[in-house]
C-alpha positions as CSV (number, residue, x, y, z in Angstrom):
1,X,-11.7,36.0,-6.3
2,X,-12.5,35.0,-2.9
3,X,-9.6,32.9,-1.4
4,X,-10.2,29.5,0.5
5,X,-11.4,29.3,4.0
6,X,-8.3,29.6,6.8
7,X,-8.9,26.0,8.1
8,X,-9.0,24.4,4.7
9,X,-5.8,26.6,4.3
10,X,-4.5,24.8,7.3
11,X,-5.1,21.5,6.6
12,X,-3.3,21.8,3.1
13,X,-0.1,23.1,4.9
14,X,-0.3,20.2,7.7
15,X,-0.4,17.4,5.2
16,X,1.8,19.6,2.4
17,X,4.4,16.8,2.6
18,X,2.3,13.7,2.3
19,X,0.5,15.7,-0.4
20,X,3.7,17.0,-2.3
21,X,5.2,13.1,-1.7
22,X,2.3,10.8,-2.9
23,X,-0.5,13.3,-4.7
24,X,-0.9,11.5,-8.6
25,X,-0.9,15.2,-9.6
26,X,-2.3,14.7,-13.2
27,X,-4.9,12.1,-12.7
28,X,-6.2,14.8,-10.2
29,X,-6.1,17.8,-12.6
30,X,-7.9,16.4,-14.9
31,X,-10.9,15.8,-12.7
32,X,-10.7,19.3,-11.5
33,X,-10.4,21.6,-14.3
34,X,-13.5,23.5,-13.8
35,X,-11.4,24.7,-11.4
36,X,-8.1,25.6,-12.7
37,X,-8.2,27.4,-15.9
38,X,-6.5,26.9,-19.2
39,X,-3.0,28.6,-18.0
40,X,-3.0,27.4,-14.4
41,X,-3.1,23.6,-15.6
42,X,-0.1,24.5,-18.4
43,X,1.7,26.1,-15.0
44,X,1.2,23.0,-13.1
45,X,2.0,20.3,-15.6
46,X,5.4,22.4,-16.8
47,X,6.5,20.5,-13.6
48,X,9.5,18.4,-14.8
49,X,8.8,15.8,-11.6
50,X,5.7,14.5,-9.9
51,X,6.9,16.2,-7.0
52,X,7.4,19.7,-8.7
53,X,3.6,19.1,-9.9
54,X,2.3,18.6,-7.0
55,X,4.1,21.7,-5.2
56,X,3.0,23.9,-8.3
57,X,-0.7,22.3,-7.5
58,X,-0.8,23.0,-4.3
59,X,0.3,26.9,-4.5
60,X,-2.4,27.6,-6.8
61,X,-5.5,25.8,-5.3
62,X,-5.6,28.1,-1.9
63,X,-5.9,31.3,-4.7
64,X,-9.3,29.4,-6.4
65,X,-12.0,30.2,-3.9
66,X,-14.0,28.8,-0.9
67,X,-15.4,25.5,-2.8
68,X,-12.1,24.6,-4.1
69,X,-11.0,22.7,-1.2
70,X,-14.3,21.1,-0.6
71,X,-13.9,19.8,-4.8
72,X,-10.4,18.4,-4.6
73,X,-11.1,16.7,-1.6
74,X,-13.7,14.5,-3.5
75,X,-11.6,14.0,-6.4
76,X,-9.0,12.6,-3.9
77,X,-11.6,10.4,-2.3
78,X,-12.2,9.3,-5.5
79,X,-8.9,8.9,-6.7
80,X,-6.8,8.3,-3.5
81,X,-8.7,8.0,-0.5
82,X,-5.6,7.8,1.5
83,X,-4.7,11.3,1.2
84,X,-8.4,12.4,1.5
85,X,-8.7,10.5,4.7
86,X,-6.4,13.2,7.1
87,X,-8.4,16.3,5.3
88,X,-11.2,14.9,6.2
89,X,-10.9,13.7,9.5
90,X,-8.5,16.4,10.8
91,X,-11.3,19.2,9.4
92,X,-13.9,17.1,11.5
93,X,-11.8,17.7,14.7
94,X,-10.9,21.2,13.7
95,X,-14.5,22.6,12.7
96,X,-16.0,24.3,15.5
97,X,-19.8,25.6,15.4
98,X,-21.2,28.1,12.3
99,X,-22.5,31.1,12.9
100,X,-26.0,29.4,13.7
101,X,-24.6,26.8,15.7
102,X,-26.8,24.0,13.5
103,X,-24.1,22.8,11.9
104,X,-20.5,22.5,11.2
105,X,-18.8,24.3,8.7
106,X,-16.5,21.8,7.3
107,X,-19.2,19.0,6.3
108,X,-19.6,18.5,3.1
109,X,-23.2,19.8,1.9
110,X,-23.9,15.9,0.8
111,X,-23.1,14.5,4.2
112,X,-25.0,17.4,5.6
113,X,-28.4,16.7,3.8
114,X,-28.1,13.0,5.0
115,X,-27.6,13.5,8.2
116,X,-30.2,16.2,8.4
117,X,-33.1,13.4,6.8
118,X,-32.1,11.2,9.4
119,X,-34.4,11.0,12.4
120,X,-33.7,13.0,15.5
121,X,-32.5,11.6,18.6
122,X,-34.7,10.8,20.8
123,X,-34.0,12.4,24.8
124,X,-32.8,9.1,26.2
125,X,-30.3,8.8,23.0
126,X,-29.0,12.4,22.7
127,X,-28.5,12.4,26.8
128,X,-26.6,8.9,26.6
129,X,-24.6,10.5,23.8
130,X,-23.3,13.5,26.1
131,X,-22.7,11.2,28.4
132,X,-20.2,8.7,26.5
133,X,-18.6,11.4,24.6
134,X,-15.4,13.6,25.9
135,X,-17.2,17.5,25.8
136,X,-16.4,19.8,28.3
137,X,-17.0,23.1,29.9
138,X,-19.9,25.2,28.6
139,X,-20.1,23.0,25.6
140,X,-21.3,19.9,28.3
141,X,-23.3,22.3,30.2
142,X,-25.3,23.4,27.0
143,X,-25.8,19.9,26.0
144,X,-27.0,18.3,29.2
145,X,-29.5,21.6,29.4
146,X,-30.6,20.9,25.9
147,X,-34.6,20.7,26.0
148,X,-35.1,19.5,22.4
149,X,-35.7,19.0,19.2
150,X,-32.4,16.9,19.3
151,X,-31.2,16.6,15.6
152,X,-28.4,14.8,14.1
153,X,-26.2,17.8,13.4
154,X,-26.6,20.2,16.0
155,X,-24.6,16.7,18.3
156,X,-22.1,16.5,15.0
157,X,-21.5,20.3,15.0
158,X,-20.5,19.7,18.9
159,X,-18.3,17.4,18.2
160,X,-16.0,19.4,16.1
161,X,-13.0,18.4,19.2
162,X,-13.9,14.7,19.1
163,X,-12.3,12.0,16.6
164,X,-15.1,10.9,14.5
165,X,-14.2,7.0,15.1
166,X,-15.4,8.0,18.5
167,X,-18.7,9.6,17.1
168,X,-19.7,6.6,15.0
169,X,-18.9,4.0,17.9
170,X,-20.9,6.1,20.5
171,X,-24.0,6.1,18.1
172,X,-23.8,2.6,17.6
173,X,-24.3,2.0,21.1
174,X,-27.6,3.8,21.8
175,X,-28.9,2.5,18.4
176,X,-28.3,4.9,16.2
177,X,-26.3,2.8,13.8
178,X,-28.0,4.9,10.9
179,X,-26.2,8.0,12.0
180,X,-22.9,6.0,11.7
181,X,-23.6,4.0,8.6
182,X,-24.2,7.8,6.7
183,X,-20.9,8.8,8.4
184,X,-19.0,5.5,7.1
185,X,-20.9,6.0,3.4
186,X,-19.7,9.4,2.8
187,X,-16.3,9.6,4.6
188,X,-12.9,8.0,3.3
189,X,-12.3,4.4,4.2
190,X,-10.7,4.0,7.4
191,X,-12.2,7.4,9.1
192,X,-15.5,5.7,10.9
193,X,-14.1,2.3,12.7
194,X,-15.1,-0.7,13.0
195,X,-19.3,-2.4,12.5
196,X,-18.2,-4.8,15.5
197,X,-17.9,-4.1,18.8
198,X,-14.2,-2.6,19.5
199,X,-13.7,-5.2,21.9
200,X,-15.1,-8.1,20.0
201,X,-11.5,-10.8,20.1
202,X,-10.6,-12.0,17.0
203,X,-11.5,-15.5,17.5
204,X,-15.0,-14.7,17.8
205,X,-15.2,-12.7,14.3
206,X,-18.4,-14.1,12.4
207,X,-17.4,-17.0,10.2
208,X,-18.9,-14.6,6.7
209,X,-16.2,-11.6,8.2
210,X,-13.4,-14.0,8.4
211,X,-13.9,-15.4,5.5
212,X,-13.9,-12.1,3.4
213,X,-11.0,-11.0,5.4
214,X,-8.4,-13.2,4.5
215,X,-9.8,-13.8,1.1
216,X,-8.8,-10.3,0.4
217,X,-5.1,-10.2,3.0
218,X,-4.3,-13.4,0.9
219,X,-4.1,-11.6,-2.3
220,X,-0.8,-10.5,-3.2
221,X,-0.3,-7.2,-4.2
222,X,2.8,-5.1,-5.8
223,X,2.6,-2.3,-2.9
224,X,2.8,-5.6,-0.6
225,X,-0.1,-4.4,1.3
226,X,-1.5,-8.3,2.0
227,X,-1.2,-10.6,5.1
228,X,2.5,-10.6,5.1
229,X,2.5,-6.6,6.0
230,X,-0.5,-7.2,8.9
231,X,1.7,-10.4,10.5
232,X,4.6,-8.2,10.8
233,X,2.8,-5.8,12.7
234,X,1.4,-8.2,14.9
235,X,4.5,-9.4,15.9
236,X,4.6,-12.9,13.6
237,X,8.1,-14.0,13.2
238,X,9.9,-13.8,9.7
239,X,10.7,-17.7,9.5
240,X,7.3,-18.4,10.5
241,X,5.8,-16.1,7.7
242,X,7.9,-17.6,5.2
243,X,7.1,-21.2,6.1
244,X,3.5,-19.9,5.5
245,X,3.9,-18.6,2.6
246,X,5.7,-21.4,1.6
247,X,2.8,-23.9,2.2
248,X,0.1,-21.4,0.2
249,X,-0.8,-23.0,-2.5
250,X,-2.3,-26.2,0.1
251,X,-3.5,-23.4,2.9
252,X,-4.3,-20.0,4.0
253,X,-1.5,-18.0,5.6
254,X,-4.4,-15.2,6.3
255,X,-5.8,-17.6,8.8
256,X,-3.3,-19.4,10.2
257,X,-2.4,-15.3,11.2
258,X,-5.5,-14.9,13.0
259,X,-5.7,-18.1,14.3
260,X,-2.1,-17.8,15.7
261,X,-2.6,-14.1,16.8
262,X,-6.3,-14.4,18.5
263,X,-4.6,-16.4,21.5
264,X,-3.1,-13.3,22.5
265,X,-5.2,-10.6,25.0
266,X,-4.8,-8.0,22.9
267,X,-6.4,-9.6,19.6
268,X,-9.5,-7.4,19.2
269,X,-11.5,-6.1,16.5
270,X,-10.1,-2.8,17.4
271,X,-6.7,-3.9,17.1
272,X,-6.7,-4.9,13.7
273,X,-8.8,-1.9,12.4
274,X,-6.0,0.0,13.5
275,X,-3.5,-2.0,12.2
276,X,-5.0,-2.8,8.8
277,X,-6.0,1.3,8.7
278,X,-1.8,1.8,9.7
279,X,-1.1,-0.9,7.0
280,X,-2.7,1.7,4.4
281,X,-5.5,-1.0,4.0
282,X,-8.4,0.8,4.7
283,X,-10.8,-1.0,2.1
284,X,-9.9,-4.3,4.3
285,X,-10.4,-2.6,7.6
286,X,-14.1,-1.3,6.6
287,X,-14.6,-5.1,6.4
288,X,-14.8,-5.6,10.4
């Protein structure tokens, strides 16, 4: 059997200890065993800890072919977006052109038929793009030179070097927000940034976005991934956290957070994506 692709192999070794550490090793072998076969799945689950399973896992899944990556990275999107998330995102930035140059090799071939039924940019947009984003070299030279057709993934393919967060706000601002909507809808949580302008300060959020926002931070949650972990980051002190808490059950400790925090320069839309992203809180952050 044909083994899996180098850079997939590469991408399991960089995040082999997240993967070995967090990976629910069962609940993903049993969405993958067209896969493994009968003796591989008794090898992995004679694993006497989670850990040991997920070792065991990962040794046999480079041996199962060129498509294996590409299906337990949708199982983990699935199942635990915030291990898919670095696969994803560090193959985006890794891929370089195919053989054809049309489109990159990493993309799953979902995301690739959306993007490729998506109009083409138009000169002024695909120009405006090259401009905004960081290529160099002959890879700049090519694009400013480009006479046209100008389609969605011959720009993506290009921008196998730039972080996709990057992508997605760029083709927001020449009106392209359909090109970043497919990106958010078919990449993990987390990956695209925010819908709102980066620099859009908190205080200014639209009243629906707040709203939802601390809704959801002011549920409490076992992993303690609520509005307690966010006001910590933002530099909230611990006696004034607990006095909030305290008082919950007559306000909202979510918003008396942002109202407390927006006063502050650096109380941006972009800063909280990143800290509710950091905060392993990606289904909040997709909310800006």
């Amino acid at each position: 059997m044909t083994e899996m692709k180098d850079l997939h192999k590469l991408l399991l070794r960089r995040n082999h200890r997240q993967l070995v550490r967090d990976m629910q090793t069962t609940r993903v072998l049993v969405q993958m065993l067209a896969v493994f076969d009968q003796s591989e799945e008794a090898e992995v689950l004679a694993g006497q800890t989670p850990t040991d399973r997920a070792s065991r896992f990962l040794k046999i899944l480079p041996q199962k072919g060129p498509e294996a990556f590409e299906a337990f990275v949708n199982v983990l999107e699935k199942k635990q977006p915030e291990l898919a998330r670095p696969l994803r995102e560090e193959g985006l930035r890794e891929t370089a052109y195919s053989k054809t140059g049309e489109k990159p090799t990493f993309l799953s071939q979902q995301l690739r038929n959306k993007l490729s039924s998506l109009p083409d940019f138009t000169p002024s947009q695909w120009f405006r793009l090259v401009e905004k984003l960081p290529f160099e070299g002959e890879e700049r030279k090519s694009l400013e030179t480009e006479n046209g057709p100008y389609p969605v993934l011959r720009l993506l393919a290009a921008c196998h070097s730039v972080p996709i967060r990057r992508v997605a706000r760029a083709a927001r601002e020449v009106e392209r927000g359909d090109v970043a909507d497919t990106l958010r809808a078919h990449l993990p949580k987390g990956t695209t940034g925010p819908k709102l302008a980066d620099t859009l300060p908190i205080k200014d959020l639209p009243r629906d976005v707040r709203l939802r926002l601390t809704t959801e931070l002011n549920i409490s949650r076992s992993a303690g991934k609520d509005w307690k972990l966010v006001a910590e980051k933002i530099g909230v002190l611990p006696q004034t956290a607990q006095l909030w808490e305290h008082n919950k059950a007559r306000s909202n400790p979510a918003e008396k957070m942002l109202a407390d925090w927006h006063k502050r320069p650096d109380a941006t839309v972009a800063k909280l994506y990143q800290i509710l992203v950091d905060c392993k809180m990606e289904d909040v952050a997709d909310m800006l």
